[in-house]
NUBAMI-347747 format. One record per residue: x, y, z of N, C-alpha, C in turn; chain; residue in one letter. Coordinates in steps of 0.1 Angstrom, whole numbers. Last residue first. Layout:
# residues N
[[X,Y,Z],[X,Y,Z],[X,Y,Z],'A','a'];
...
END
This chain:
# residues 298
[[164,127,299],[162,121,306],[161,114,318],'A','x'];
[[137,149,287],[150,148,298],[152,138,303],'A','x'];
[[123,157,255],[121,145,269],[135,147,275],'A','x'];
[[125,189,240],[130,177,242],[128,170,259],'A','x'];
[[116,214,242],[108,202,246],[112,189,243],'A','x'];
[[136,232,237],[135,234,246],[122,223,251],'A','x'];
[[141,225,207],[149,220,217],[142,220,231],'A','x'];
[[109,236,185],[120,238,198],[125,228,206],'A','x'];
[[101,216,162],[98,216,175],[109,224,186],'A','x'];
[[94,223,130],[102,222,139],[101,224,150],'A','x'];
[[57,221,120],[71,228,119],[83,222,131],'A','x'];
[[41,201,126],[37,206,113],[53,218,115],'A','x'];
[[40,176,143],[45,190,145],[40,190,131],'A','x'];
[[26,146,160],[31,153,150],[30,169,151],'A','x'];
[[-3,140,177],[9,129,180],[22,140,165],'A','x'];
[[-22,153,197],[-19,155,185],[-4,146,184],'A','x'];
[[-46,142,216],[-32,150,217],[-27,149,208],'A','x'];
[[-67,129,203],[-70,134,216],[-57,144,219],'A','x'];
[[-66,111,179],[-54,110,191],[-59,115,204],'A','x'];
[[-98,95,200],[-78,94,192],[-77,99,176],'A','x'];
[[-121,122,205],[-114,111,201],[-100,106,200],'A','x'];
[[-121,151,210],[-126,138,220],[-125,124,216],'A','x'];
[[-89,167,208],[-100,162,202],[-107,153,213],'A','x'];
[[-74,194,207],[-75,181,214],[-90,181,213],'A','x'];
[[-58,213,174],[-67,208,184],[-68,195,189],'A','x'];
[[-36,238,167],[-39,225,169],[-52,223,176],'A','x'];
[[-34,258,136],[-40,255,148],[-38,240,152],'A','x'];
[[-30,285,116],[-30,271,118],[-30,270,129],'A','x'];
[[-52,314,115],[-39,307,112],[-44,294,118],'A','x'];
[[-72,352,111],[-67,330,110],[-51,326,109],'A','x'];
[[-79,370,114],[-73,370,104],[-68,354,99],'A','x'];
[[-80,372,147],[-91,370,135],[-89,365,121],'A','x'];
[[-64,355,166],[-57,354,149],[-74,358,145],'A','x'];
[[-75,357,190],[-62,358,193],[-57,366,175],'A','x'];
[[-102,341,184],[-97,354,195],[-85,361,190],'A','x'];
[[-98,322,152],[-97,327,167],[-95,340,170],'A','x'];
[[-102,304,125],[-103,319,130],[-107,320,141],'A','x'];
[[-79,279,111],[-94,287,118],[-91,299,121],'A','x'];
[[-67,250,98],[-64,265,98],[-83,272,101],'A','x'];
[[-53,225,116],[-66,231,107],[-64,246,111],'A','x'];
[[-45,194,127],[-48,207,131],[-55,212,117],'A','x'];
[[-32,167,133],[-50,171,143],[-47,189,140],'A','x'];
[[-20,157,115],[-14,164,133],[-27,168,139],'A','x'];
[[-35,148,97],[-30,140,100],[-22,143,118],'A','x'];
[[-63,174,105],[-55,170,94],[-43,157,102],'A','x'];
[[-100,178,109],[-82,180,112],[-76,174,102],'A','x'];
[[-124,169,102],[-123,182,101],[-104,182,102],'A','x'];
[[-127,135,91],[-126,146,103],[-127,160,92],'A','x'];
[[-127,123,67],[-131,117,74],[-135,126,85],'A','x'];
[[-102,131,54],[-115,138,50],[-129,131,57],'A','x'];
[[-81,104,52],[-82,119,54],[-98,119,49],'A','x'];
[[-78,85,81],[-83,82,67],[-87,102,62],'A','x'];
[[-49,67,99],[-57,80,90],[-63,80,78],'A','x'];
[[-62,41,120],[-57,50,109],[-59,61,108],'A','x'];
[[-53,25,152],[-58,33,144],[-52,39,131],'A','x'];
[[-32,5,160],[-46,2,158],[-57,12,150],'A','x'];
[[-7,19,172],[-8,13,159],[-25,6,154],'A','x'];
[[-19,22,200],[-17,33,190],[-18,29,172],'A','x'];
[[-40,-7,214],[-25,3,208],[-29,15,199],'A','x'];
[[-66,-4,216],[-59,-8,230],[-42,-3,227],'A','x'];
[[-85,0,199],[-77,13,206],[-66,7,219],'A','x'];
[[-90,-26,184],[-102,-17,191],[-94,-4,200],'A','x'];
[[-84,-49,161],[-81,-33,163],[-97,-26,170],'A','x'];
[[-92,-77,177],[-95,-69,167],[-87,-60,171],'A','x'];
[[-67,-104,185],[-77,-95,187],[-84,-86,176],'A','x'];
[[-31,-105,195],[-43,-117,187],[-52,-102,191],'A','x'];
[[-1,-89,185],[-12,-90,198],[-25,-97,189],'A','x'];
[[15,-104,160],[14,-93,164],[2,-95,181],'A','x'];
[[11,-126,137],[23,-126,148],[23,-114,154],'A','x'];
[[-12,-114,117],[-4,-127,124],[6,-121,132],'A','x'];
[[-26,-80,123],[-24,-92,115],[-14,-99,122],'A','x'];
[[-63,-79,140],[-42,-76,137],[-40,-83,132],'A','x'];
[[-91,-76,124],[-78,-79,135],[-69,-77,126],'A','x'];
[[-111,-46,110],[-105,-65,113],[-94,-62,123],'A','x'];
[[-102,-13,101],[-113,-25,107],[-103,-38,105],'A','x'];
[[-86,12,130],[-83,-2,115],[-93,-15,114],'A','x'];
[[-109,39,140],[-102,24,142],[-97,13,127],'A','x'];
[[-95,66,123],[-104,56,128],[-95,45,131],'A','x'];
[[-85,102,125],[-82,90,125],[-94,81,129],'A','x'];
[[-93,129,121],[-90,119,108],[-89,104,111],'A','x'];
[[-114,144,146],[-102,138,136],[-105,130,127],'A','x'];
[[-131,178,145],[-129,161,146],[-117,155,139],'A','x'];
[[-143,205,157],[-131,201,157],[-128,184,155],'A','x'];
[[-174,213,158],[-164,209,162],[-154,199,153],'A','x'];
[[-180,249,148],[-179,238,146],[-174,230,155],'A','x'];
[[-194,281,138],[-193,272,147],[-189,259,145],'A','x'];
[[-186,296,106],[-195,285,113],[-186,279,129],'A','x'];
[[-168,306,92],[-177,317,99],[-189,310,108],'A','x'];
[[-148,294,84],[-161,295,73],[-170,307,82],'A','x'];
[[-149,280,116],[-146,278,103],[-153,279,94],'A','x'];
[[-142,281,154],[-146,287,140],[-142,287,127],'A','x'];
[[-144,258,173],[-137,268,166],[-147,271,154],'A','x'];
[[-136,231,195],[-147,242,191],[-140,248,185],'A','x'];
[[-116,213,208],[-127,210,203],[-133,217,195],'A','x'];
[[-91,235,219],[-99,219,223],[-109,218,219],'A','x'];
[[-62,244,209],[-71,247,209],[-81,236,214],'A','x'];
[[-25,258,205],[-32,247,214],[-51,250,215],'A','x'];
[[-9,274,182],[-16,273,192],[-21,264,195],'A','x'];
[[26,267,171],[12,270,169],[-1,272,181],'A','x'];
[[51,262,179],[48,277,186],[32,280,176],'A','x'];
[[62,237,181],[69,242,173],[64,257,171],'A','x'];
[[52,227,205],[66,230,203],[68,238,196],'A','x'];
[[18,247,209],[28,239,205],[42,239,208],'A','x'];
[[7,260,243],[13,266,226],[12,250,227],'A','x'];
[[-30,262,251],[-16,264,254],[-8,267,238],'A','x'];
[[-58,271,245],[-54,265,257],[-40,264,262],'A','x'];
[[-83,298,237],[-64,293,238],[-65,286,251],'A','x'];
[[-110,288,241],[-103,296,240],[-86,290,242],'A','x'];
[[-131,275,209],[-126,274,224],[-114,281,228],'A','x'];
[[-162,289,201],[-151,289,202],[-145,285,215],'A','x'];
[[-193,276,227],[-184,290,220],[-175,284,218],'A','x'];
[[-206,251,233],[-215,263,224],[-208,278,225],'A','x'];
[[-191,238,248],[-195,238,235],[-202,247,228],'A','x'];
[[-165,254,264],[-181,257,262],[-184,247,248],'A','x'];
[[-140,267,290],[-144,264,278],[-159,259,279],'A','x'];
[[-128,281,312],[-143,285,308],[-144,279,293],'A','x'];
[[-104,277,322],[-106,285,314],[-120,291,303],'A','x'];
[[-116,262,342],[-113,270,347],[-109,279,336],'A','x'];
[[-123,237,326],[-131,242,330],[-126,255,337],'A','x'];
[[-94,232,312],[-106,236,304],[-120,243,312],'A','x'];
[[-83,218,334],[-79,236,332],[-89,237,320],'A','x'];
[[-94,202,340],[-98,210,351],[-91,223,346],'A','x'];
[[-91,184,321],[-108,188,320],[-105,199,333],'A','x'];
[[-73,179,295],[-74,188,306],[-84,188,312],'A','x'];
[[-76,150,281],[-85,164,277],[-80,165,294],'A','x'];
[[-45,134,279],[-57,132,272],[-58,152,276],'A','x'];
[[-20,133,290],[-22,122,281],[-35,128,271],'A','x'];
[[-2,159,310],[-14,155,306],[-11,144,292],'A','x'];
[[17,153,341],[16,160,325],[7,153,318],'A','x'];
[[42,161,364],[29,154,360],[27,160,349],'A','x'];
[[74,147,372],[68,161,365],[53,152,361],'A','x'];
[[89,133,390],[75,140,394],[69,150,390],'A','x'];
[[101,116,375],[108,125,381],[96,140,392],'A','x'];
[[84,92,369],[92,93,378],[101,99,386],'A','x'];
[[55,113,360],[63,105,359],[74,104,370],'A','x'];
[[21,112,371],[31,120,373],[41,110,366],'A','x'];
[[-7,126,350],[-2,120,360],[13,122,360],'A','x'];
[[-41,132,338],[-32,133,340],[-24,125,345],'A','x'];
[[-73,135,331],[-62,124,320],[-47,128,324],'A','x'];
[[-81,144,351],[-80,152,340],[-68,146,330],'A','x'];
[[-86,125,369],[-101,127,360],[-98,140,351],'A','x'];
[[-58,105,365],[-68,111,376],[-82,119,361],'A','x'];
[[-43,74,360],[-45,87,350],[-56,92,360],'A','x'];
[[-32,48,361],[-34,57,370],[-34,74,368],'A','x'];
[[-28,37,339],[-18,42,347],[-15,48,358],'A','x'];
[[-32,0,332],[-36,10,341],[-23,21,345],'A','x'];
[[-36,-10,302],[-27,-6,307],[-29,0,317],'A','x'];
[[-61,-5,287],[-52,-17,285],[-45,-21,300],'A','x'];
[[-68,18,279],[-77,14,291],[-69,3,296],'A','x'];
[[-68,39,262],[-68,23,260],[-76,16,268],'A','x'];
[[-50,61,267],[-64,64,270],[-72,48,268],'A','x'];
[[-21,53,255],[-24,56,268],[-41,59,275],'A','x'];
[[-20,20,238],[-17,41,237],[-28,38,254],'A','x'];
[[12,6,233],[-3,6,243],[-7,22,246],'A','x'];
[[28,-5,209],[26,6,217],[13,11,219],'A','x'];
[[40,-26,187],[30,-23,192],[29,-19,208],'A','x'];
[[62,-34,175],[56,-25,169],[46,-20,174],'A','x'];
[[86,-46,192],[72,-52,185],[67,-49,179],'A','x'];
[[103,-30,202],[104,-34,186],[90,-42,183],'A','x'];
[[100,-25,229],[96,-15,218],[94,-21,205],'A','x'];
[[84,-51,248],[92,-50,235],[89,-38,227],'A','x'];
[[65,-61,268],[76,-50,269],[88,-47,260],'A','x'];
[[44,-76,252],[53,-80,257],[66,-73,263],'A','x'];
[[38,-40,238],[32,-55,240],[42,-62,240],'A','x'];
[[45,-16,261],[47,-18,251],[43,-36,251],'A','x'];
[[50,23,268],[44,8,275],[41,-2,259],'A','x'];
[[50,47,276],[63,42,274],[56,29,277],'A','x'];
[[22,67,255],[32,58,270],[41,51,265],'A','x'];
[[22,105,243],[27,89,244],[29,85,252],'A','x'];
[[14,128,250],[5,115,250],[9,104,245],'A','x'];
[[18,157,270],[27,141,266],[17,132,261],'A','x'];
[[19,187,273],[11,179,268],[24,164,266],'A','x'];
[[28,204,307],[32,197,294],[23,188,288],'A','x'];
[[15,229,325],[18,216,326],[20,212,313],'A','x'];
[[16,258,324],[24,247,327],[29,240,327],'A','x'];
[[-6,268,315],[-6,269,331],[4,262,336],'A','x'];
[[-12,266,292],[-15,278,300],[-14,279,312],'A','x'];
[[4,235,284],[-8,243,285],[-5,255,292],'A','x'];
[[31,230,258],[27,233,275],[15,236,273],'A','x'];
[[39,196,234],[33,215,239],[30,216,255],'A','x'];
[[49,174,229],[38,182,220],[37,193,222],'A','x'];
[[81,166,237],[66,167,244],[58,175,234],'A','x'];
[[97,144,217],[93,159,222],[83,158,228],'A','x'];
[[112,119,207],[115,121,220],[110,137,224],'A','x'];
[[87,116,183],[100,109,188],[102,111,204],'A','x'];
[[62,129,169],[65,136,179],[81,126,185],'A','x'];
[[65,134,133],[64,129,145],[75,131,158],'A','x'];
[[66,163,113],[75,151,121],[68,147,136],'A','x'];
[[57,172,86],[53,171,92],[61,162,100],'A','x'];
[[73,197,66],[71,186,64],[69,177,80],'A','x'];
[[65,228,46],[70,222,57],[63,206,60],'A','x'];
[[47,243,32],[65,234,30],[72,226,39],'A','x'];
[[41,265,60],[38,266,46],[56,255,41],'A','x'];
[[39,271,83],[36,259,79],[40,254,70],'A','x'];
[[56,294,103],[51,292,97],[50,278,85],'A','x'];
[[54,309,135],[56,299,127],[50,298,118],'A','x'];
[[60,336,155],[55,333,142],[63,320,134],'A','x'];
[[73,327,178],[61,340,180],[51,337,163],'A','x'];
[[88,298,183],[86,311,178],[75,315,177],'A','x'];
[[92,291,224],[84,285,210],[81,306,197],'A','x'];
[[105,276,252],[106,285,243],[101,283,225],'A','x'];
[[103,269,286],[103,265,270],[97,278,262],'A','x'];
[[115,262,313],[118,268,304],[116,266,286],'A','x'];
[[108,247,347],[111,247,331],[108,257,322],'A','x'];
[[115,227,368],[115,241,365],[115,242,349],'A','x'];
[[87,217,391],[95,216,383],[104,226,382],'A','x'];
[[75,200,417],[76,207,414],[90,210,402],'A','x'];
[[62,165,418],[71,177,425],[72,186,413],'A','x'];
[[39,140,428],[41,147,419],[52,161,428],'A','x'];
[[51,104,428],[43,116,439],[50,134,429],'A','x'];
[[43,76,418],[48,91,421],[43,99,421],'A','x'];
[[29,51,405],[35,49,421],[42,61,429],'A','x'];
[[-1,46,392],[10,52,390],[20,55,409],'A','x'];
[[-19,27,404],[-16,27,389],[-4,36,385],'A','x'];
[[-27,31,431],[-19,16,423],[-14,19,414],'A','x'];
[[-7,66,434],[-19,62,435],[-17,40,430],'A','x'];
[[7,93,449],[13,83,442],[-9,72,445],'A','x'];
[[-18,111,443],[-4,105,438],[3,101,451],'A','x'];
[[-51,117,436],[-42,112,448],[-28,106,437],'A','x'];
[[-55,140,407],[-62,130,418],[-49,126,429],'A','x'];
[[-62,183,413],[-59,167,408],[-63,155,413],'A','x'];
[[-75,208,407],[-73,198,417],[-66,184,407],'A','x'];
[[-50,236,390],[-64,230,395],[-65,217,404],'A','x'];
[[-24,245,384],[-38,252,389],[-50,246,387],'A','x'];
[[-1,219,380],[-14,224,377],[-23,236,384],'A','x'];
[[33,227,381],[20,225,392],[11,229,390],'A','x'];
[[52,238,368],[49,222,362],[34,222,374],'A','x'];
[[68,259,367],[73,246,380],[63,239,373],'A','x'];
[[78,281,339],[66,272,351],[72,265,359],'A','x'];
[[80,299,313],[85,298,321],[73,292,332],'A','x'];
[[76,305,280],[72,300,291],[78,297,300],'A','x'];
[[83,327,256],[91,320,265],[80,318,279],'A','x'];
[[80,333,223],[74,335,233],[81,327,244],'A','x'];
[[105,352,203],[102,339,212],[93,347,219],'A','x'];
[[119,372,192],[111,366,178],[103,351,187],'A','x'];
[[120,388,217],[124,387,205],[118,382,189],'A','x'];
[[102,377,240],[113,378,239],[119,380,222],'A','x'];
[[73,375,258],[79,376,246],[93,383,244],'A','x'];
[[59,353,285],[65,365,281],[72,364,267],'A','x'];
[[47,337,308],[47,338,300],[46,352,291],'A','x'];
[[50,316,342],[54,333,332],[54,330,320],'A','x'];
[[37,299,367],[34,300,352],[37,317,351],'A','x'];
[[32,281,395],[39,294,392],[39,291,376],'A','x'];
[[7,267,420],[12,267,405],[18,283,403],'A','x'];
[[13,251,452],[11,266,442],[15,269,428],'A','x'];
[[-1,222,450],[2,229,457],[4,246,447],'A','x'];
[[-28,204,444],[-7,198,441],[-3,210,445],'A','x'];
[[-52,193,459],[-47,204,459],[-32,202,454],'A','x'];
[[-78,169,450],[-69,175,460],[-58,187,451],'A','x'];
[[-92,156,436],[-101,160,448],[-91,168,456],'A','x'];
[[-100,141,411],[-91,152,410],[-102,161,424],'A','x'];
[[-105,105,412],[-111,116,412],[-103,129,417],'A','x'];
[[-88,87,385],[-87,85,401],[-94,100,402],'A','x'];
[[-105,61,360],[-99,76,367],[-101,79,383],'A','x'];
[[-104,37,349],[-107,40,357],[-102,54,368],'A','x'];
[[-116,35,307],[-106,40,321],[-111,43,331],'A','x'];
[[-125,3,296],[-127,13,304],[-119,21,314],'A','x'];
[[-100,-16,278],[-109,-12,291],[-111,2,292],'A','x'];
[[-90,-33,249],[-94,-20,256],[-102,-24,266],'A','x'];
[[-69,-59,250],[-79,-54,249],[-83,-44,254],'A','x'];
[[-46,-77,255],[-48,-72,241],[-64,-68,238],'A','x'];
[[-18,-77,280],[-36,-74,273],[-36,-74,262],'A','x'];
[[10,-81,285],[2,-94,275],[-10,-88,271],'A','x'];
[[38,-66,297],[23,-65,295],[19,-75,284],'A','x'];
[[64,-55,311],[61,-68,303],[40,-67,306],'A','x'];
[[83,-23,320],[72,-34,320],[67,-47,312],'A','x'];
[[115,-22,306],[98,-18,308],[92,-28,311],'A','x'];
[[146,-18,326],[138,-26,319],[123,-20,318],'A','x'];
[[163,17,325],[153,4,334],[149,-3,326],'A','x'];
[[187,22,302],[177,26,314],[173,14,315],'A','x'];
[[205,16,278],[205,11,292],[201,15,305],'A','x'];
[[202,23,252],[213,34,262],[212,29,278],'A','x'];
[[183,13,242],[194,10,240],[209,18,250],'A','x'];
[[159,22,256],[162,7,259],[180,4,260],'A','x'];
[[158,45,242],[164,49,253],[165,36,264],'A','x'];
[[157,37,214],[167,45,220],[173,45,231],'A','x'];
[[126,24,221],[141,17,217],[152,23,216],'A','x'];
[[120,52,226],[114,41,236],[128,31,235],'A','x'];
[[119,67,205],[123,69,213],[127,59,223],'A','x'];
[[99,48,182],[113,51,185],[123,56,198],'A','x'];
[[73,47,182],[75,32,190],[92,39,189],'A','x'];
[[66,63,166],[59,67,179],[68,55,190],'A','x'];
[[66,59,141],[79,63,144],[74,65,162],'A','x'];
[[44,47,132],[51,38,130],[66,44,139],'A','x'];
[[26,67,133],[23,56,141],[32,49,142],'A','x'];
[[40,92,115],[34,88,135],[34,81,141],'A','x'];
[[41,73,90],[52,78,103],[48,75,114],'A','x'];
[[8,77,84],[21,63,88],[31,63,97],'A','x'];
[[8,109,88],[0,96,96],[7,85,104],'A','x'];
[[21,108,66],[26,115,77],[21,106,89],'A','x'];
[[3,96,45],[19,93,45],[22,96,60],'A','x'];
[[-17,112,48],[-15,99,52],[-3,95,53],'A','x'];
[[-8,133,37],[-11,136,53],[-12,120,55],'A','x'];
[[11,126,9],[3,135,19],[3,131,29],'A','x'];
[[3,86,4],[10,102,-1],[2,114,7],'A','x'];
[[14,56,6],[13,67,7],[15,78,3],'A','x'];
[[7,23,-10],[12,32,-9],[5,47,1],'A','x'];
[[8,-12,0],[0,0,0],[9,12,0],'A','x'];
END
């Protein structure tokens, strides 16, 4: 089967999403976990009833950079950490990311997300929606247990969050406590939620297109039939990442989940990301070069 375009890009995603992982196998970190499921569950979210303590967030323009500056500590409630599913306890960060003021799309060739975090939100906290989790704990298998699956418990609280083992927490899925604190709405445009790496905007759902209200949907579906031989037995139902396609014109987004609209911010319009209620839900690909300054630490 060939590709071309945004499917092409698609393919990567999916296919380059399993790389970091084997990089950082190869350089002799911790063994990963060993996991057998081969079926989606229902996620069990831990309830966002408690306080992570004083969120600090600067965001300022420097030159041809907008420059975020945060400790990483959501302004809103979260769930209990260290929790079964995730065993850390969330700390304070420092971090420094930096994204151009004007990017631009145009020629540019779309790169999956490897070892970058996708983007900060408005308050912080980093978008990550890859898990480091893998069938039979083999990056090379090809098959990477996407994180909203249900497969895999990670102990994700009720704003699709959680902490990693350096105790930076960071979102998988839909913010739901900084969406609701930034007053998002189905029935308005949605307001800036964060940047991109590579310094597009961060949007969730709603937007304006054509001068119409709309929501924001993806391209990607479930791959119908099962997997094929020697891979996890089962149908393609979301329990991996590799389980889904791009089928273009299917959604409103494009293979990175974005689309050119008209916002608050850009009457005049520009490119955009959006988190979707479906997979991806976090946009797995850049449409421009991703600032250094979101490179994964090891």
């Amino acid at each position: 089967m060939s590709f071309t375009g945004d499917a092409k890009i698609a393919a990567l995603v999916l296919a380059l999403a399993l790389g970091f992982v084997a990089k950082a196998e190869a350089q002799g970190r911790p063994p990963l976990r060993v996991h057998t499921a081969t079926q989606s569950q229902t996620l069990a979210l831990v309830a966002a009833t408690r306080s992570a303590g004083r969120a600090l967030v600067k965001i300022t323009e420097q030159g041809t950079s907008r420059i975020i500056k945060a400790n990483g500590v959501p302004d809103h409630k979260i769930g209990r950490f260290p929790n079964r599913g995730n065993p850390h306890r969330i700390k304070a960060q420092s971090y420094r990311f930096a994204v151009p003021l004007k990017p631009n799309p145009q020629g540019a060739a779309a790169r999956p997300l490897k070892r970058s975090l996708f983007g900060v939100a408005l308050n912080g906290v980093p978008f990550d929606p890859a898990a480091a989790e893998f069938w039979q704990g083999n990056p090379r298998s090809g098959w990477q247990y996407e994180a909203l699956g249900g497969a895999v418990p990670l102990g994700l609280d009720a704003n699709y969050g959680h902490v990693q083992p350096n105790g930076a927490y960071h979102y998988h899925g839909l913010p739901i406590g900084l969406l609701n604190r930034l007053g998002w709405s189905p029935r308005q445009p949605s307001p800036l939620v964060g940047y991109a790496a590579d310094g597009f905007p961060i949007y969730a759902i709603t937007a304006v297109q054509n001068g119409q209200l709309v929501e924001m949907t993806s391209s990607y579906q479930l791959n119908p039939g099962r997997r094929p031989a020697g891979g996890p037995p089962g149908q393609h139902d979301g329990t991996f990442v590799q389980d889904y396609i791009y089928v273009a014109g299917s959604g409103r987004l494009d293979a990175c989940n974005g689309a050119v609209v008209t916002t608050q911010e850009t009457p005049q319009g520009t490119y955009a990301y959006f988190l979707t209620e479906a997979f991806p839900v976090i946009p797995r690909c850049h449409k421009c070069t991703p600032d250094l300054s979101f490179r994964k630490r090891r």
